[in-house]
C-alpha positions in Angstrom: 50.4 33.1 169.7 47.1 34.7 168.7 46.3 35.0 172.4 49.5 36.6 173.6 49.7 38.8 170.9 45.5 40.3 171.1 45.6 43.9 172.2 42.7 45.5 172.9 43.6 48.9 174.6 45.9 51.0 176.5 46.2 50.6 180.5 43.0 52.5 182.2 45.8 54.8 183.8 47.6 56.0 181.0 44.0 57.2 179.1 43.0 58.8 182.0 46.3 60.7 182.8 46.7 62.0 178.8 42.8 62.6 178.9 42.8 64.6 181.7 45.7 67.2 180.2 44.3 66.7 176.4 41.4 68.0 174.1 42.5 65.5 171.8 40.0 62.3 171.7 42.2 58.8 171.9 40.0 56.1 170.9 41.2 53.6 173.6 38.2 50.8 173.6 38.3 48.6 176.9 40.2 48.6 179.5 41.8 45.3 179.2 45.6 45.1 180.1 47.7 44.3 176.8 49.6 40.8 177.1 52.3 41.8 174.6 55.2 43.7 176.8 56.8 44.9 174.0 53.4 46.2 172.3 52.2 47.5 175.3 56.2 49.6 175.3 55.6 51.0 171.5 52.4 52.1 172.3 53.6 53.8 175.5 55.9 55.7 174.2 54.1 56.4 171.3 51.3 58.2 173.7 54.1 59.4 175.7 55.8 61.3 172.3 52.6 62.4 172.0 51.9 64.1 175.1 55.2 65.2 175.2 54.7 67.4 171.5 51.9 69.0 173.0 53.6 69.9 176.6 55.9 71.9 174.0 53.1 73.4 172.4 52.7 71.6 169.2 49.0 70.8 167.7 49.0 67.1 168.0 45.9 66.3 166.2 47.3 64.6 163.3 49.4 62.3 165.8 46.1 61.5 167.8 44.3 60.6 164.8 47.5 58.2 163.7 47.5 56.8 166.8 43.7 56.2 166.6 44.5 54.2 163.2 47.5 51.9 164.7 45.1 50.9 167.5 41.7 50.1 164.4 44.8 48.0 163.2 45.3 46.0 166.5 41.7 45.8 167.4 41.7 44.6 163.7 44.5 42.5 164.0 42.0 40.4 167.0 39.3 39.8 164.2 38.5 36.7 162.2 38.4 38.6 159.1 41.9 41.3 160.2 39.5 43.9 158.4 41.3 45.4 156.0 44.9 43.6 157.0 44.7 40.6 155.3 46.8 38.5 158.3 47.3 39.2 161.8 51.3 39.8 161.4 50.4 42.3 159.0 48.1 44.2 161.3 50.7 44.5 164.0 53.4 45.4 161.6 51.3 47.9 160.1 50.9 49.5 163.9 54.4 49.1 165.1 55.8 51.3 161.1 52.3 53.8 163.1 53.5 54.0 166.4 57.1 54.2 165.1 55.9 57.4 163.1 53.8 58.6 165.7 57.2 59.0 167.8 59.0 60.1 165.5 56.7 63.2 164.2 56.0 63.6 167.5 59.6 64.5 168.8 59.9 67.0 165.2 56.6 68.3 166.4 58.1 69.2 169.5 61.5 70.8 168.5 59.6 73.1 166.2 57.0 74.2 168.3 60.0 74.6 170.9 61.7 76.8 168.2 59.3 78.6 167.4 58.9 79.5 171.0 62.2 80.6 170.9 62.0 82.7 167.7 59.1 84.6 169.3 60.8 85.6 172.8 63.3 86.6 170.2 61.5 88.1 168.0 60.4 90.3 171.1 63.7 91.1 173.2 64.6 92.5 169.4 61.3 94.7 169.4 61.9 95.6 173.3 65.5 97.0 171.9 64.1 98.7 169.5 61.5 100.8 171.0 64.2 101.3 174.1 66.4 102.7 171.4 63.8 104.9 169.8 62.1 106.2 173.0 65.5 106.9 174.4 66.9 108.7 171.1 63.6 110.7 171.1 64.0 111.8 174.7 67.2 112.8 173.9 65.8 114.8 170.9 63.3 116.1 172.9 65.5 117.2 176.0 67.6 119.0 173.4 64.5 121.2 171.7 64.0 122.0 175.1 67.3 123.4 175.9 67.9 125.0 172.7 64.2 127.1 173.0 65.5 127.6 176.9 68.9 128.9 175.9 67.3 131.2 172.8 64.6 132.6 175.2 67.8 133.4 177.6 69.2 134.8 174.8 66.6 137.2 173.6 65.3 138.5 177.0 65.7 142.2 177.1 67.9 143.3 180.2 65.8 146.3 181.8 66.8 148.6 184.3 64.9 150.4 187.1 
C-alpha cells in the first residue's frame, strides 16, 4: 500500500510545459512517475486549473504556493516520521482537501480575472461613446459659431457702389 501510494513528483512533461509559460516556481522534486492513477489525476488537474487561471489573467501565486504545500505533504506522506502529518492517510488526505482547493480557487480566479476583462473593454467602449459624443456635439458647436460670425459679417458688409 505504502509503495503504491509514494508520490514523489509530477510527470517531467507537465513541469516543463507549465514552466515554460509560467514565472511562478512549482517545487516538483524528481522526476519519478507517480504510481497512484488517481493521485497523479488530482494533481493534474490541479496544475491544469492552475494554468488555466493564469491563461485568463489571474495572479496565481497563492495557488502555486498551495500547490507547493500539497506536494511537502506527499513528499511527507513518503517519510518515516510523515513530518508534520502524523500518518500517511493523513498526509494524502490533507493533499487531496489542497489540490481540491487549488481547483476550485483556481476556476474563481479565472472567472474574475475574465470579468474584470470584461468590465474594462467595457469600461472603454463607454469612454469611446463618450468622447464620440462630445467631440461630435463640439464640432457641431463649433460649425455653428462659424456660421453665425459668417452670416453676421454677411450681414454687416457695407454695399458700395462705383
Amino acid at each position: 500500500m505504502v509503495a503504491a501510494g509514494l508520490l514523489l513528483c509530477l510527470l517531467t512533461n507537465i513541469y516543463d510545459s507549465y514552466a515554460a509559460t509560467s514565472g511562478n516556481q512549482i517545487d516538483m522534486g524528481t522526476t519519478a512517475v507517480f504510481e497512484d492513477d488517481e493521485m497523479s489525476s488530482k494533481i493534474n488537474s490541479a496544475l491544469g486549473a492552475i494554468h488555466d487561471a493564469e491563461d485568463s489573467g489571474a495572479d496565481v501565486s497563492t495557488l502555486v504556493d498551495q500547490f507547493n504545500i500539497a506536494i511537502d505533504q506527499l513528499r511527507s506522506a513518503e517519510g518515516p516520521d510523515y513530518g508534520s502529518c502524523g500518518s500517511y492517510e493523513h498526509c494524502v488526505d490533507n493533499a487531496n482537501q489542497i489540490f481540491a482547493s487549488i481547483v476550485n480557487d483556481a476556476k474563481e480566479l479565472g472567472q474574475n480575472a475574465e470579468m474584470k476583462h470584461y468590465e474594462n473593454v467595457l469600461k472603454m467602449l463607454i469612454y469611446a461613446v463618450i468622447i464620440a459624443f462630445a467631440l461630435s456635439s463640439l464640432g457641431v458647436y463649433l460649425y455653428g459659431r462659424y456660421r453665425s460670425s459668417e452670416l453676421r459679417r454677411f450681414l454687416e458688409m457695407e454695399v458700395r457702389e462705383n
